[in-house]
N, C-alpha and C positions, 0 to 999 in steps of 0.2 A: 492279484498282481499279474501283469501281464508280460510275456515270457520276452526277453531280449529278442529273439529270433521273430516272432509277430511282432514288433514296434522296427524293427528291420525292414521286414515284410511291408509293415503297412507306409513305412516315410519312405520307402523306395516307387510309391505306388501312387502316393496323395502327392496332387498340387493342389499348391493354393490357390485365391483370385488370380495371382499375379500370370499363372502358368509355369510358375518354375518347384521345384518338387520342394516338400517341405521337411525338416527336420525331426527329433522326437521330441521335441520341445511343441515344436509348429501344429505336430500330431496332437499332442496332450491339447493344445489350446484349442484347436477344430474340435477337438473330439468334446471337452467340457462345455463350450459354445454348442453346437448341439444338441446337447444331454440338459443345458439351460433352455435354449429354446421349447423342444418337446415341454421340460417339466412345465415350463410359461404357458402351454397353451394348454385347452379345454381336452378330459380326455378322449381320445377318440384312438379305435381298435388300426392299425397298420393299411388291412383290406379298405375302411371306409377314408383310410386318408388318402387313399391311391384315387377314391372315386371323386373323393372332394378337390385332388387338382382341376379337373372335370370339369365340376359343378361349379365354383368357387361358392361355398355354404359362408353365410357374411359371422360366422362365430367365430373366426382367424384359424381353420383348420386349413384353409384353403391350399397351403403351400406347405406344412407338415410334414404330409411326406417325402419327401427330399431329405430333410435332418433324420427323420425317424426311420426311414426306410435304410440310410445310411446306417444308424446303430444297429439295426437290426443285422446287417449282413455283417456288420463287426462281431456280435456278439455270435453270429452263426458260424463263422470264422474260427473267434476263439474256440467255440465248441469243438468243432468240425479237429482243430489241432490238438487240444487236451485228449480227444478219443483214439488220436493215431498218435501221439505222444510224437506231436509238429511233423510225422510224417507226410501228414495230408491239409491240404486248406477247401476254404470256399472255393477259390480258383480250380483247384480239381475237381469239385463238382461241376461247379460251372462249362469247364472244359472236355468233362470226361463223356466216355462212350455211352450210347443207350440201346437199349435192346429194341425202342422206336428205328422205323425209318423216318428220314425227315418227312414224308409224305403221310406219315400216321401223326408224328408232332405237328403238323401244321393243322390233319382234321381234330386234334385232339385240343389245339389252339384254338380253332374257329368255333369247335362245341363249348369252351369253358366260356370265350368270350360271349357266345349267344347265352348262357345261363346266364352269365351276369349282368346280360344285355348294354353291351360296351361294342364297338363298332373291334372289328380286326383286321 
């Protein structure tokens, strides 16, 4: 179940098509439309659906990621907030400090994008 203060969090955060912010109702129906989509389509791992917006692979993975990568930062979220008891979210990762300079994140960017041979 997920905790009043993350469905706060997240309908103060999510619009919909329209642009205008959506409710906890509007949440639950995004979030289930989603989690249909993903289960509709062939499986395929997070990392390879990022490379298939890319490539467009004709198995309908091609645009995947966007839904799934969406769940995913929800469920890292949730995570992220049951371990700091709502102390903390994804947004504080996302925001927080690092012991990189942006000068080491950016070589550290152009090295992962060359393994994975994706332009940066």
């Amino acid at each position: 179940m997920i905790g009043a203060n993350a469905v706060a969090h997240c309908s103060l955060t999510l619009t919909g098509a329209g642009g205008g912010v959506i409710d906890e109702h509007g949440f639950y129906a995004l979030t289930a439309e989603k989690i249909n989509e993903v289960n509709a389509s062939p499986p395929v791992s997070l990392e390879d659906a990022s490379v298939n917006t890319w490539v467009h692979p004709v198995d309908g993975t091609g645009y995947i990621y966007y839904p799934k990568g969406s769940l995913a930062g929800f469920l890292l979220d949730i995570m992220i907030r049951d371990a700091s008891n709502n102390a903390k979210s994804l947004d504080d990762v996302m925001r927080g400090e690092s012991e990189w300079s942006p000068g080491e994140r950016e070589l550290f960017a152009g090295f992962t994008s060359l393994l994975n041979q994706c332009p940066f």
